[in-house]
N, C-alpha and C positions, 0 to 999 in steps of 0.2 A: 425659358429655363433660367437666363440671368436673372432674371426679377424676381424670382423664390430661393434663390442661392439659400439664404439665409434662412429662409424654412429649412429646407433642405436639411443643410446641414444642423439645423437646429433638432429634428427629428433624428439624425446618427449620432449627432450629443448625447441628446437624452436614451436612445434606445444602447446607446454602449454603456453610458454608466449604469442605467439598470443592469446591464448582462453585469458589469466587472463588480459591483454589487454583491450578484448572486453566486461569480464566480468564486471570491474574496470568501464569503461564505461556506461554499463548499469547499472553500480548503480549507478554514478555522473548524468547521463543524462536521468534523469525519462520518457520525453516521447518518447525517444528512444530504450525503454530498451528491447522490443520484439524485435524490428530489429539486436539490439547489441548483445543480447543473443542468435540469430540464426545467425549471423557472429561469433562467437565464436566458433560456432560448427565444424568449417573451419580449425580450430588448433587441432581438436580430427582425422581430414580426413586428417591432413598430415603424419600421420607416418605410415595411414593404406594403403597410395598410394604404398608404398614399401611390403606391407601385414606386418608389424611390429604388429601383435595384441598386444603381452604383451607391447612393448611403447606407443600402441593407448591407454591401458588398466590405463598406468603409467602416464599417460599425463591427463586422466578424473582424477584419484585419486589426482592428486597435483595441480590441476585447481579447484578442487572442496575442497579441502582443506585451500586453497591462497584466494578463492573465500570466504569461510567463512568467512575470517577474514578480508576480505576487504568489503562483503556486507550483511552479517551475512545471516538473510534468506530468502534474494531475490536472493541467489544461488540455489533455491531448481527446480527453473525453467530451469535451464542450467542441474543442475543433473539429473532433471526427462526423458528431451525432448533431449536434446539436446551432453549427452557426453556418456554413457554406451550403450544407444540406437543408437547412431550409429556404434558403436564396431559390436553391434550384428547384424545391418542390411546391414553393408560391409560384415562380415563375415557371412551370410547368403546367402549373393546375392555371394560371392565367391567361395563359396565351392557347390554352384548350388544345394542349398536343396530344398526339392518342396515349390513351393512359395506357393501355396493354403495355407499349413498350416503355410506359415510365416507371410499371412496377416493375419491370425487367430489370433495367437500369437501374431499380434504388432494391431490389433483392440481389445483385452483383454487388451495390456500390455495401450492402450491410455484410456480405459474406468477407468483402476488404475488410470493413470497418472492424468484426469480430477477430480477424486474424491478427490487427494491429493491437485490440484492446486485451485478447487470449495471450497474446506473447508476452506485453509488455507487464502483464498481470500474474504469467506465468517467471518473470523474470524480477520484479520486484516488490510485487503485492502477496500473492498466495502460492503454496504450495499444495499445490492439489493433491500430490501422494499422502500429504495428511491425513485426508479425510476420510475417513476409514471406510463410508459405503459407497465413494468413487474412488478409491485403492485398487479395490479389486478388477475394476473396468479397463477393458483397455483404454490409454489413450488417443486410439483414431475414434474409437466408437465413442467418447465423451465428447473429442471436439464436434463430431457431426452432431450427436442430439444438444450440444447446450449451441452449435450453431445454428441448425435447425427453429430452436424455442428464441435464439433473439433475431431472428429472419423475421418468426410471427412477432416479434412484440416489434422490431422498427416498424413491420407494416400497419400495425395500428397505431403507431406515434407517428406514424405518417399520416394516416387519418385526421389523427388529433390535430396535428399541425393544421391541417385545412379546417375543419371545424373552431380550433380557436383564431388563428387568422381571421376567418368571416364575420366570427363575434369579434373580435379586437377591431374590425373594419368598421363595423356599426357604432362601434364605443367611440372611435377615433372623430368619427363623422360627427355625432351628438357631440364629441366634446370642442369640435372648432366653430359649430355654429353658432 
């Protein structure tokens, strides 16, 4: 481990300035900023292509740090979705633990993640009573179905995660030899 320090950390260099990049992005480019925010996640999978967990680890903490001060608390959606959560779902799917209880764990950890991104959205982004053909709905019965609908899309961003990881492993591999 001493004697790649310098890789090491050479791969959480470059995998955070890609994230703060694309973080910097989605907060300059408003209606871009879901797409931005999940290309940033691409900079959290470069250093775990190597299995580097503590620089995938060191890579979310100073992207989500840079990111604060560059887009105060429209980073909360890169934090929540997009950089710790994938630490844990490379490093879940690597060490081959049973998946049943890791789609458990990551259908809990998005039912949190929706409640943090529903308030704070309901508090400083949208006003949902606007919208005239979710007016009518109750409020408990919206939060369950649009909770519901991002439960199924984290689980296939979950997917994705592992499908582009594998490919990103492959690229990583061709590009150091």
């Amino acid at each position: 481990m001493k004697r790649d320090i310098g890789k090491r950390m050479a791969f959480a260099g470059l995998g955070t300035a890609f994230s703060v990049l694309f973080v910097t992005l989605s907060y300059l480019v408003s209606n871009l900023s879901l797409s931005f925010t999940v290309i940033a996640s691409i900079g959290t999978i470069f250093p775990l292509t190597k299995k580097y967990y503590r620089e995938a680890l060191l890579c979310c903490i100073a992207t989500s740090i840079i990111g604060f001060f560059i887009a105060n608390i429209r980073i909360i959606p890169y934090i929540m979705a997009c950089s710790f959560y994938i630490v844990f779902t490379v490093f879940w799917f690597e060490k081959k633990y049973n998946k049943y209880i890791g789609y458990g764990i990551k259908i809990l950890y998005s039912v949190l993640t929706f409640f943090i991104l529903y308030k704070l959205a309901n508090l400083i982004i949208v006003d949902f009573s606007k919208i005239t053909f979710i007016a009518n709905i109750k409020e408990e019965y919206l939060y369950f179905v649009l909770n519901f609908m991002f439960s199924i899309c984290f689980i296939i961003f979950d997917i994705l995660i592992i499908q582009g990881y594998l490919y990103m492993r492959k690229i990583v591999e061709k590009m150091i030899k």
